[in-house]
C-alpha positions as CSV (number, residue, x, y, z in Angstrom):
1,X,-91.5,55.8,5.2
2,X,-92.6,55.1,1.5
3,X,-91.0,52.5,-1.0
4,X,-89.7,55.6,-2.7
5,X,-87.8,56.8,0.0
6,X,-85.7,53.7,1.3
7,X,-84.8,53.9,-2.5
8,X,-83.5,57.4,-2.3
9,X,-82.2,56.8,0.9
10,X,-80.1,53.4,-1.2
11,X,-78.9,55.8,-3.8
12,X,-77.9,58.4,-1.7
13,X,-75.5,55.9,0.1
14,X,-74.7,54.6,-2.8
15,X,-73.3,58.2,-4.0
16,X,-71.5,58.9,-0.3
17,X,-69.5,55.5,-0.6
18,X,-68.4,56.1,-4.3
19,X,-67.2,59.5,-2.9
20,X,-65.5,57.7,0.3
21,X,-64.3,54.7,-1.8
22,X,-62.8,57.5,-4.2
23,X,-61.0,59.5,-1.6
24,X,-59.6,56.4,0.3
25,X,-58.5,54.9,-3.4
26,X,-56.8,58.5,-4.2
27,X,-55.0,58.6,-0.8
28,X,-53.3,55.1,-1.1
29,X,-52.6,56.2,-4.6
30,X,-50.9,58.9,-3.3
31,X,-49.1,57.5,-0.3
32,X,-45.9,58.2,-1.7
33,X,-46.4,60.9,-3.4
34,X,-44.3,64.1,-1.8
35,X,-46.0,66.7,-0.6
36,X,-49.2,65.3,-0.7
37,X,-52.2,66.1,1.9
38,X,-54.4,63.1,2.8
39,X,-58.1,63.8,1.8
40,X,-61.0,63.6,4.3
41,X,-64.6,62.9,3.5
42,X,-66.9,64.3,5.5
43,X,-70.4,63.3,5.5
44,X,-74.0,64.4,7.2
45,X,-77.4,63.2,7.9
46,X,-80.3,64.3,5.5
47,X,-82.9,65.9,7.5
48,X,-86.3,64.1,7.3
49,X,-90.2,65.4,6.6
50,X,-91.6,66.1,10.2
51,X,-94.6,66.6,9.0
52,X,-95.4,62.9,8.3
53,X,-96.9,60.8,10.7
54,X,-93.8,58.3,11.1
55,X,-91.3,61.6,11.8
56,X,-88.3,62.5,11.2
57,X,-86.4,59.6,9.9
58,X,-84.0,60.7,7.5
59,X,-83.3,60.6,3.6
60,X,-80.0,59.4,3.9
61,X,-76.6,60.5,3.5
62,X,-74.8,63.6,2.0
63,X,-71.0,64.7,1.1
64,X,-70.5,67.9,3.2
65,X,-67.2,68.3,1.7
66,X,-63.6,66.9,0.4
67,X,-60.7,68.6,2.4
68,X,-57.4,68.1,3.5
69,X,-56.3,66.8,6.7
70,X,-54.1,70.0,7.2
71,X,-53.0,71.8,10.7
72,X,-51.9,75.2,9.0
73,X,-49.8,76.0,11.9
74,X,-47.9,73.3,11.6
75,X,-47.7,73.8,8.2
76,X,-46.1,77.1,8.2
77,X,-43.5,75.7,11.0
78,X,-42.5,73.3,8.8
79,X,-41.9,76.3,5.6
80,X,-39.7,77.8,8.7
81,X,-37.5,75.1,9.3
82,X,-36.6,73.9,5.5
83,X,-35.3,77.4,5.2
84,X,-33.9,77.2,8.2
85,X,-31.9,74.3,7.5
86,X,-30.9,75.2,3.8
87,X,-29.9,78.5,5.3
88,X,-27.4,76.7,7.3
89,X,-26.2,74.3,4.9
90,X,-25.4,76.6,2.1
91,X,-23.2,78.8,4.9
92,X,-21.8,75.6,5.7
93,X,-20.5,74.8,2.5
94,X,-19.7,78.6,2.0
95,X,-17.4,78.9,5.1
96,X,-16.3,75.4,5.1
97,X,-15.1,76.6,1.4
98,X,-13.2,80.1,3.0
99,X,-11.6,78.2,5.7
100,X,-9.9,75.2,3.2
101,X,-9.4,78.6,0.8
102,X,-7.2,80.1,3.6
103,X,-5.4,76.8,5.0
104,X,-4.0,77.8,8.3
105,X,-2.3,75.6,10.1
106,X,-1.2,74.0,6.9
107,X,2.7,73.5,5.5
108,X,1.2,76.6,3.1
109,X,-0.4,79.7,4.8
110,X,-0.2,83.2,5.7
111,X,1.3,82.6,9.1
112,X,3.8,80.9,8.2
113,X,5.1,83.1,4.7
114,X,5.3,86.1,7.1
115,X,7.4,84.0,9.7
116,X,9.7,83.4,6.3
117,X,9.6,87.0,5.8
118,X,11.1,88.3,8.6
119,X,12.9,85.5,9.0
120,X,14.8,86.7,5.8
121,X,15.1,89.9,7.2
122,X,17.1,88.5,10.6
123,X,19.3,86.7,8.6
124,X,20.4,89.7,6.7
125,X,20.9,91.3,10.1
126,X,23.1,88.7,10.7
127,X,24.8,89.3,7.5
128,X,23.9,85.4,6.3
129,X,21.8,86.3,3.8
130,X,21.6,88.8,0.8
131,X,19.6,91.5,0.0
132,X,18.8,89.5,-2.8
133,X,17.0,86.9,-0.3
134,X,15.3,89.6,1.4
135,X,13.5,90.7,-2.2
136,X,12.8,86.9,-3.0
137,X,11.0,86.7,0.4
138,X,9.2,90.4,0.1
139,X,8.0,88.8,-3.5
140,X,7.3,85.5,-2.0
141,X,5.0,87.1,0.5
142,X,3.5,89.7,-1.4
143,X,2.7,86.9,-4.7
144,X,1.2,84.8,-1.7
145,X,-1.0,87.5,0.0
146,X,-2.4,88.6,-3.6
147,X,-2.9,85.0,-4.4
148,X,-5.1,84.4,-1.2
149,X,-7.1,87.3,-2.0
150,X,-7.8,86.1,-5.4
151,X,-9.4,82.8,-4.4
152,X,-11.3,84.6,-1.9
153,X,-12.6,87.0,-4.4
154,X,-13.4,83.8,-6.5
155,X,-15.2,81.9,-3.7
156,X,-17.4,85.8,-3.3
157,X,-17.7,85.5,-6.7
158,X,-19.3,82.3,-6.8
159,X,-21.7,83.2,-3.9
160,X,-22.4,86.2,-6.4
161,X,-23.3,83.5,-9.0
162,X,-25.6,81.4,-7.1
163,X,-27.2,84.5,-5.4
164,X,-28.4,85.3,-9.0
165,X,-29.3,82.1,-10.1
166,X,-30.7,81.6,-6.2
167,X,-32.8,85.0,-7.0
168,X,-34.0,83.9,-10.6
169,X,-35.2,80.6,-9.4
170,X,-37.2,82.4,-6.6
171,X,-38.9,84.9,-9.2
172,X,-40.2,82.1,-11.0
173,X,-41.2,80.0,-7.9
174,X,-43.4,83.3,-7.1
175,X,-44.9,83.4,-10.4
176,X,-46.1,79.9,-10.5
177,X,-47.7,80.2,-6.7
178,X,-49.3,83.7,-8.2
179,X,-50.8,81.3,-11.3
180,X,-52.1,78.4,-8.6
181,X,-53.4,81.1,-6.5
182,X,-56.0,82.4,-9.7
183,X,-56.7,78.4,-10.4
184,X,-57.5,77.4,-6.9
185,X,-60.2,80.3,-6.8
186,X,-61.3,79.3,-10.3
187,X,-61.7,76.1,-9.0
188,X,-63.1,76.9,-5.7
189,X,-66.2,79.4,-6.6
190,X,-68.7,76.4,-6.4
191,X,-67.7,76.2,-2.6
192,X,-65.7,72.6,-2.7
193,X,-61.9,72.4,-2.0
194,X,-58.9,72.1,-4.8
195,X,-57.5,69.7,-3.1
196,X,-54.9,68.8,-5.5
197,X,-54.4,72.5,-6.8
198,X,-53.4,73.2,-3.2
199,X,-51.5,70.7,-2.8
200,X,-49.5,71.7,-5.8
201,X,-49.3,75.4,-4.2
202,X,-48.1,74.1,-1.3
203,X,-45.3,72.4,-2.9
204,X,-44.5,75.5,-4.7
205,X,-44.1,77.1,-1.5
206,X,-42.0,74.5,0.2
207,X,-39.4,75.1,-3.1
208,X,-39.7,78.6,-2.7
209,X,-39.1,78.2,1.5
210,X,-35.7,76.4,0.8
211,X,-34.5,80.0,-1.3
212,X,-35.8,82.0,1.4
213,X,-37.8,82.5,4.2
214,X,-41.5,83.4,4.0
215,X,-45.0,83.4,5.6
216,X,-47.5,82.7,4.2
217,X,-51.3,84.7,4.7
218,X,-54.7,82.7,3.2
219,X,-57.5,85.2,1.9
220,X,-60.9,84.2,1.8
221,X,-61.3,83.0,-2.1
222,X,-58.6,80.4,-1.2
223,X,-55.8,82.6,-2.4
224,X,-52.5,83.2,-0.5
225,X,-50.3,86.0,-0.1
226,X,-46.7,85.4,0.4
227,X,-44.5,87.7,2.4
228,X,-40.6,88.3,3.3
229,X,-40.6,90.0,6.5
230,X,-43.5,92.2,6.4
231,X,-43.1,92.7,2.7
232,X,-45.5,91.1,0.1
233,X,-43.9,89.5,-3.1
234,X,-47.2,87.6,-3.8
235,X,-50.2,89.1,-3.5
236,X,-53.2,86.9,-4.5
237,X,-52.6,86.1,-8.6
238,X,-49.9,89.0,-8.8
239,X,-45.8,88.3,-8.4
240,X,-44.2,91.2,-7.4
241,X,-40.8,89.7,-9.0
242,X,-37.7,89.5,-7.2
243,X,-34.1,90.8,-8.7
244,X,-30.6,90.6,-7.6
245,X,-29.1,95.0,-6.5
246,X,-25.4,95.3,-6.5
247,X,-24.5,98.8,-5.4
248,X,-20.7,100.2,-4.3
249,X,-20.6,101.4,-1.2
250,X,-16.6,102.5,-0.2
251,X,-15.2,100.7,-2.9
252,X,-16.7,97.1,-1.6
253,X,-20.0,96.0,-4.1
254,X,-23.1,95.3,-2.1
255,X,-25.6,93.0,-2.7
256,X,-29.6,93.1,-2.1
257,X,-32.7,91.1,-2.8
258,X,-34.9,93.6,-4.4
259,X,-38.5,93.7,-5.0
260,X,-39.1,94.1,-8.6
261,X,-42.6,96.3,-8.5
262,X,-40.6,99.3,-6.0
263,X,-37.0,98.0,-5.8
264,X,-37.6,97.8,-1.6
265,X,-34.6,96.0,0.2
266,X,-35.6,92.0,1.6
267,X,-34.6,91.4,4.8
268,X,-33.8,87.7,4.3
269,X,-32.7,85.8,6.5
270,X,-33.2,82.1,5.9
271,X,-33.2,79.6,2.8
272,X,-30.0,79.3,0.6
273,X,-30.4,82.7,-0.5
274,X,-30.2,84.3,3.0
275,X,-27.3,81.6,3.5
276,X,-25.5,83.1,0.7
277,X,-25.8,86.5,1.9
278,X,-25.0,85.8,5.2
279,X,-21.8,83.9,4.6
280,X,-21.0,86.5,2.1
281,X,-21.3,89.3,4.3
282,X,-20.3,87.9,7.7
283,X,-17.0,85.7,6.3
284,X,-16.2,86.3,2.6
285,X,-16.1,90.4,2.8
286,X,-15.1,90.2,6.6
287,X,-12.3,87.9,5.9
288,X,-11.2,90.1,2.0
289,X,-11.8,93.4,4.2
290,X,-9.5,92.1,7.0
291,X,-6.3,90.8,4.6
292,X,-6.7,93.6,3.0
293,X,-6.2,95.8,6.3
294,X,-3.2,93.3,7.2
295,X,-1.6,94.1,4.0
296,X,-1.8,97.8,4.2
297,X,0.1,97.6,7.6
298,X,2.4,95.3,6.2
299,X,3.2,98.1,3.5
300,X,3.0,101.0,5.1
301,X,4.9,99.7,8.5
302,X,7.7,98.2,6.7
303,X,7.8,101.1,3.9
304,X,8.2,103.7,7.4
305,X,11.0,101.8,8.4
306,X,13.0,101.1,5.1
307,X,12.2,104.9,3.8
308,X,14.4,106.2,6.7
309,X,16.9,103.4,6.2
310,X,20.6,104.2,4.7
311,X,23.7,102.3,3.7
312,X,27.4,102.4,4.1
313,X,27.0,103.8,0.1
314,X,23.7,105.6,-0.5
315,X,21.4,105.9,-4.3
316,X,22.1,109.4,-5.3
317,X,18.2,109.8,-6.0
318,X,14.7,108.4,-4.4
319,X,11.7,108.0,-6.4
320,X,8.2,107.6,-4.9
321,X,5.4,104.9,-6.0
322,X,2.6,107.2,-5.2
323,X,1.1,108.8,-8.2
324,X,-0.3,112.4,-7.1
325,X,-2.6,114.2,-9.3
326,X,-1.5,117.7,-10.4
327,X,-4.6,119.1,-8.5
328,X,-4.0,117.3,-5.5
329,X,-0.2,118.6,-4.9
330,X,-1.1,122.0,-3.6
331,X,-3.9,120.3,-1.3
332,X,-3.4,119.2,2.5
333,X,-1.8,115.7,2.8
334,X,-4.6,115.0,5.2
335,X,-7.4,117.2,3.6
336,X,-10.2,115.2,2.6
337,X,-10.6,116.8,-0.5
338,X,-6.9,115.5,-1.7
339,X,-8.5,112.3,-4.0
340,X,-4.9,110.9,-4.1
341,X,-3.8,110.6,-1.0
342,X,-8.5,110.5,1.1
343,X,-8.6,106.9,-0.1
344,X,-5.6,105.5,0.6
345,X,-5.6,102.8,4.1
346,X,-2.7,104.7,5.8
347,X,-2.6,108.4,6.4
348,X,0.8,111.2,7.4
349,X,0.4,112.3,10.6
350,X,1.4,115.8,12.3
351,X,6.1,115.5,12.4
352,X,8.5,115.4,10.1
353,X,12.0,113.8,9.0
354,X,15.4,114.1,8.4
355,X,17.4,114.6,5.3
356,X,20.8,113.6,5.1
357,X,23.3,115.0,2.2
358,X,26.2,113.4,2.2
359,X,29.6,114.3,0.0
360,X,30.5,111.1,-1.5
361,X,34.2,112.3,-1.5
362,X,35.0,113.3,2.0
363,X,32.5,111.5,3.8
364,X,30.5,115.0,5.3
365,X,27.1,115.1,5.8
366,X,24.4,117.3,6.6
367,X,21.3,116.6,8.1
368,X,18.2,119.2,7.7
369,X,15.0,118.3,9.1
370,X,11.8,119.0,7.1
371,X,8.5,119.6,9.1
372,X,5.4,118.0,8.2
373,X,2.4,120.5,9.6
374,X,-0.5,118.4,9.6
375,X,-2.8,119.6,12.8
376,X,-5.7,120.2,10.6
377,X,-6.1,123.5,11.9
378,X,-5.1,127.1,10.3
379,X,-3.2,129.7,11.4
380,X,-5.9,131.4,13.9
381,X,-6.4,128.4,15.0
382,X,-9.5,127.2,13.6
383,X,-10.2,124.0,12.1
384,X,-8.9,124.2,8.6
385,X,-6.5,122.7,6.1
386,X,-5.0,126.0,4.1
387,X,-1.9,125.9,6.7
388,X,-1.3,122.2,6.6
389,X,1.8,120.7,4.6
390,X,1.1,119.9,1.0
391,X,3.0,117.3,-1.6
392,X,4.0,120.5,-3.4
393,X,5.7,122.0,0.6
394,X,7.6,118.5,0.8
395,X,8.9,118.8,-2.6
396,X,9.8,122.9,-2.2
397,X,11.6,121.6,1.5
398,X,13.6,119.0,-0.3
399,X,14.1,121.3,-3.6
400,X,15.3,123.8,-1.1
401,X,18.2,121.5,0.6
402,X,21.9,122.2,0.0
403,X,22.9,119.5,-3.0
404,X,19.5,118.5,-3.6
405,X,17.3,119.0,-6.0
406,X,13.2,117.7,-5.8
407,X,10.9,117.7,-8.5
408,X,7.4,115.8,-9.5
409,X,7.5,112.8,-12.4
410,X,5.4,113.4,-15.7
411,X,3.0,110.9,-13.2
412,X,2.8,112.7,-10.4
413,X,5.8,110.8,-8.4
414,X,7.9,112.6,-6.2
415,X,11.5,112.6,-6.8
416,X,14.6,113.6,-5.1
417,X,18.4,114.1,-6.8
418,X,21.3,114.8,-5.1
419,X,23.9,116.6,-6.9
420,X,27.4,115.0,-8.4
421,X,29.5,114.1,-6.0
422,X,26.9,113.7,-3.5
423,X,24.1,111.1,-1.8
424,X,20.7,111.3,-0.4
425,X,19.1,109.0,2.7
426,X,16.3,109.8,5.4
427,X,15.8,109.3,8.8
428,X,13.8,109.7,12.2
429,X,10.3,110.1,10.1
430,X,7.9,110.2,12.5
431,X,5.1,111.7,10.3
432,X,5.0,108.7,7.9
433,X,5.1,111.2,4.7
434,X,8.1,109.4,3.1
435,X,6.0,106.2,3.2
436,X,2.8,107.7,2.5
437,X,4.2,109.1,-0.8
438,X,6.3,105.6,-1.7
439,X,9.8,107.6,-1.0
440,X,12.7,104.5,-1.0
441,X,10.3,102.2,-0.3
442,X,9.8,98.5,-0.1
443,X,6.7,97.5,-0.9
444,X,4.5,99.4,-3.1
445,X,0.6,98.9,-3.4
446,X,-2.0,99.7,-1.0
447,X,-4.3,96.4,0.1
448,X,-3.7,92.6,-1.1
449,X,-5.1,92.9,-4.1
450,X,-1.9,94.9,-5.3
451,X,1.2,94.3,-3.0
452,X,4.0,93.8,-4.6
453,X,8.1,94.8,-3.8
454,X,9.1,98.3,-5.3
455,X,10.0,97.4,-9.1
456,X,13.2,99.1,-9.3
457,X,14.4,97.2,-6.1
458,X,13.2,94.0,-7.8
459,X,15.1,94.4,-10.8
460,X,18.4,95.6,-8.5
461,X,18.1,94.2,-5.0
462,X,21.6,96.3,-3.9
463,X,18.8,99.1,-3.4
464,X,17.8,98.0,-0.2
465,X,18.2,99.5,2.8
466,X,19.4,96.9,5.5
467,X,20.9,99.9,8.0
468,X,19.8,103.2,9.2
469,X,21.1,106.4,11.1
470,X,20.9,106.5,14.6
471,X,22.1,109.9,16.7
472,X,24.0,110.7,13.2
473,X,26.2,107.2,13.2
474,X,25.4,104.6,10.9
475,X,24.0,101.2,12.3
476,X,24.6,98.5,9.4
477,X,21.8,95.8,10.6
478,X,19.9,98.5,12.3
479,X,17.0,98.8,9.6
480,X,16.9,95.0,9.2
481,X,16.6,94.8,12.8
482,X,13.8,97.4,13.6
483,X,11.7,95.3,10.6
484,X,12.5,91.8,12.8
485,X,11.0,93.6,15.6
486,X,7.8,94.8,13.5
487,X,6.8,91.4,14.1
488,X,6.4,91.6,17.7
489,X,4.9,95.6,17.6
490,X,1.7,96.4,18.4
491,X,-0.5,98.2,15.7
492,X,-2.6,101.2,16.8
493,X,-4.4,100.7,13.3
494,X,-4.9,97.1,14.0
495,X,-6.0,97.3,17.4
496,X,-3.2,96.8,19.1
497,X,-2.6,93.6,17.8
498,X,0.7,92.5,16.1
499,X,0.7,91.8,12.1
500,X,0.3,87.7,13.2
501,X,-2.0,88.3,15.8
502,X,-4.6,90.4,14.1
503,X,-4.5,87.5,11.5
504,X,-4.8,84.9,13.8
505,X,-7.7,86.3,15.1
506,X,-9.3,86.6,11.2
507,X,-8.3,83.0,10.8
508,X,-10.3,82.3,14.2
509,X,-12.9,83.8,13.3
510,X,-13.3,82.3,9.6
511,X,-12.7,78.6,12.1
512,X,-15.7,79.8,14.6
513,X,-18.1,80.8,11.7
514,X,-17.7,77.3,9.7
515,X,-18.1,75.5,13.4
516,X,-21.4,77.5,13.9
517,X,-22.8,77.0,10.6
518,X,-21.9,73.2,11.0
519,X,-23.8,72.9,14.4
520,X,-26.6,75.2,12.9
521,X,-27.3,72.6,10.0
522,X,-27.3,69.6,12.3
523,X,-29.8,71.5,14.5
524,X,-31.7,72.6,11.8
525,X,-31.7,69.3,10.3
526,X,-33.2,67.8,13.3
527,X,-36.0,70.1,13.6
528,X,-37.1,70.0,10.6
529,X,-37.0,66.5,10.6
530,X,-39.2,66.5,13.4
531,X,-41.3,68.9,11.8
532,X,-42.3,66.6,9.0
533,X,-42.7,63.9,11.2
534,X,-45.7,66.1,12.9
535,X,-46.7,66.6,9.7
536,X,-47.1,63.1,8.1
537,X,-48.7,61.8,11.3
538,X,-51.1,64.9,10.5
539,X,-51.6,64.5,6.8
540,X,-49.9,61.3,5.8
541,X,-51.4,58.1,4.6
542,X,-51.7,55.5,6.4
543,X,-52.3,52.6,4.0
544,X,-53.8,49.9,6.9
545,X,-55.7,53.1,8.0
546,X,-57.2,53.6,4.3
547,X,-57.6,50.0,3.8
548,X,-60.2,49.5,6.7
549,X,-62.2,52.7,5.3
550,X,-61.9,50.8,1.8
551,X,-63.6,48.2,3.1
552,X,-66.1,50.5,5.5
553,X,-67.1,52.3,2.2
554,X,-67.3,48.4,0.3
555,X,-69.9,47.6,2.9
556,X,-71.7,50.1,2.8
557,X,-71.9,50.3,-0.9
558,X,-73.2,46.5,-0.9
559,X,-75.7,47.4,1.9
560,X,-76.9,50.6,0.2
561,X,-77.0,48.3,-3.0
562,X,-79.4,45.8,-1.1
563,X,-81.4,48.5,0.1
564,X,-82.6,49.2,-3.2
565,X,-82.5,46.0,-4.3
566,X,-85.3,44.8,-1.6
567,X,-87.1,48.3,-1.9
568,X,-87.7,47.4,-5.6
569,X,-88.5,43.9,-4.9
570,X,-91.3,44.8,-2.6
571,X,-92.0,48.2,-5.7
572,X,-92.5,45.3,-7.8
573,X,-94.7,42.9,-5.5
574,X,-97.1,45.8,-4.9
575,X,-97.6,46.6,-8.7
576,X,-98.5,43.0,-8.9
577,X,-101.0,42.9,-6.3
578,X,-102.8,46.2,-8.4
């Protein structure tokens, strides 16, 4: 080995311990840094001249590369669980939010208004109370049921809100890891690692990760594609964008994630974003959907019951709430096509109902029964509605009764007069037309967001009907009664539950979901936890770690430094000797 090469051998060792004293120095500059991926150096042997009679020795020492100390797998774990765990905490704070919204079990809550409502309606039984108290109660009820569903549209609302803001922050998130992807392969074309670039991406993607869950697919030129599901939204230096879809779909808004580039549906189901959707889904719509079932029942069931009900002195007309449209009158009550009455939650079913007329003077009355055809089936038989009863047959049927006379409002209400001297009431209605059409109701409305007591029985509370007909003779108490026992009855349209029970099970439900969600983010939690704790002892820093390779690459700067040092010394004692 010549003078010359122990000299290049110095300087090349020299240059590796610069590199290692560089990459030790930037990881203990950066132990605290997050996100940050420890840097290895990795070195190799130079290959020596065989062909010289000394062989093979070696010139010294070369950088192979500068990497990170990565495991990729663990890596992408680790992307899973932080949107695991945001996932769960934002539908913690989401359902935690419904159930405090709803407050069962509280001095305040639905359970215990419609115990005060019926309650009302025993005491008028018992002849304690007014009818004023009963329409205070009815209005109590009905304020507090379209009061609940307000803040529950509020809290969907808000999810709305962050969903959007959720969604915009992602769309940007995937533009910068689009922009890092075109660095890093700027960077990269000579063949040495970004390392800091890619660290930067990777934080990116651990942002992105806690909006929603993705996977993440390295190319060859160092760039990564990013994927929801089996959907790309990055693909190398191209975002595909991500926007918030709200569609109606049976009167209820939807919301999607949407690609930007082709508008395809995300299935996400992690990160805050999928947290959002889930909670807003699964509790907030469930829970808005289900009071507004309960408060159909609550109007239809007690509008049957108080449409048949009578008095010892009677109104001499009945108005309905139900506003039918002039082309709907001649259709089918139950025909599909009929826009007024399709959408509404409660439907007339095949029956019919009594009338009774009776003379004010001498006390006579006559009853007359009105059929209500609704079979959905025609005359020969075959599926059809052209035979079934319309508005405009119930309004001919009344029009046609001795003393009445029926008629539709400039609105489309339904309205029945009894002549002078004469007074109108209904019974045994076991099609559920009169409370269908809003005939002497109680309530008027259709869901919780518009339950409310019938206005003119607001303003004049003497309208309502506390008894009813039964086998021609007037019980006093006996509507008032039949509405105690609603209470206990079970619904076919609910199930089969009762009016409490059905909420009681929403209520459980809403308590289950928030219980769930809570153990989900302490799991979650945990994991992830974990998860980083894999990672650091992967690609942390370890400061007493990169102090003994400080002072590895100090020695061997100060031995590569006396190499040439001595090699020069004898260079210089040769010349002499010429």
């Amino acid at each position: 080995m010549s003078l010359s090469t122990a000299m290049n051998i110095g300087r090349s060792a020299l240059s590796a311990s610069q590199v290692g004293l560089s990459v030790a120095g930037q990881n203990m500059a950066n132990a605290t840094t997050a996100g940050y991926t420890r840097q290895v150096a990795t070195f190799y042997p130079i290959a020596g001249d065989s062909t010289t009679r000394t062989g093979a020795i070696g010139r010294g020492v070369g950088v192979m590369s500068v990497r990170r100390q990565l495991d990729s797998a663990l890596q992408a774990r680790l992307w899973t669980g932080v949107s695991d765990e945001a996932g769960a905490q934002q539908a913690l704070a989401i359902n935690g939010a419904i159930e405090a919204t709803i407050g069962e079990l509280s001095d305040y809550d639905l359970s215990s208004e419609l115990t005060a409502f019926f309650s009302s309606w025993s005491e008028r039984a018992n002849q304690t109370k007014s009818s004023a108290v009963v329409v205070q109660g009815g209005q109590r009820l009905a304020a507090f049921v379209t009061r609940l569903r307000q803040d529950l549209a509020n809290t969907r609302d808000q999810v709305d809100s962050e969903l959007g803001a959720s969604i915009r922050a992602a769309d940007e998130m995937l533009s910068v890891v689009a922009r890092m992807n075109q660095e890093i392969a700027d960077s990269e074309i000579a063949g040495f690692q970004a390392a800091g670039l890619r660290d930067q991406r990777d934080q990116a993607i651990t942002e992105l990760s806690k909006l929603l869950d993705v996977s993440v697919v390295e190319q060859g030129n160092g760039m990564v594609d990013v994927l929801v599901g089996s959907t790309p939204i990055v693909q190398g230096s191209v975002s595909r964008g991500l926007e918030l879809e709200k569609s109606s779909v049976d009167g209820t808004v939807r919301v999607d994630v949407a690609v930007k580039a082709d508008q395809e549906h995300l299935p996400v189901r992690s990160g805050k974003i999928g947290g959002l959707l889930e909670s807003r889904d699964s509790t907030a719509d469930k829970v808005i959907g289900e009071l507004d079932d309960l408060a159909a029942q609550i109007i239809f069931q007690v509008n049957k019951l108080h449409s048949t009900g009578a008095n010892v002195t009677n109104p001499a007309s009945a108005e309905g709430t139900l506003k039918v449209a002039l082309g709907d009158r001649t259709r089918a009550l139950n025909d599909p096509a009929n826009q007024s009455l399709s959408d509404l939650p409660f439907a007339a079913v095949n029956g019919g109902f009594l009338v009774n007329v009776k003379q004010t003077g001498t006390g006579t009355m006559k009853t007359v029964r009105i059929d209500v055809d609704l079979d959905g089936r025609k005359a020969d038989g075959t599926p059809g509605f052209d035979d079934d009863t319309t508005p405009e047959d119930i309004r001919a049927a009344l029009d046609a009764v001795p003393g009445l006379s029926a008629s539709f409002t400039s609105d489309g209400r339904l309205k029945v007069d009894a002549d002078s001297g004469f007074e109108v009431s209904f019974a045994d209605d076991s099609s559920g037309a009169l409370a269908v059409l809003g005939v002497n109701s109680f309530f008027e409305g259709t869901s919780a967001r518009d339950i409310a007591v019938r206005g003119d029985l607001a303003s004049d509370p003497s309208k309502l009907m506390s008894g009813r007909y039964v086998n021609g003779s007037l019980v006093e108490n006996g509507t008032a009664l039949s509405i105690v026992n609603l209470q206990d009855r079970a619904i076919s349209d609910l199930d089969g539950r009762t009016l409490r029970g059905a909420w009681t099970d929403s209520v459980q439900a809403v308590g289950v979901a928030a219980k769930s969600s809570e153990s989900r983010a302490v799991s979650t939690g945990i994991i992830r936890q974990s998860l980083e704790s894999q990672r650091a002892a992967v690609s942390g820093v370890s400061l007493d770690e990169e102090s003994v390779n400080l002072l590895d690459f100090q020695r061997q700067y100060q031995g590569a430094a006396r190499l040439i040092s001595i090699a020069d010394e004898l260079t210089q004692t040769l010349l002499g000797l010429l």
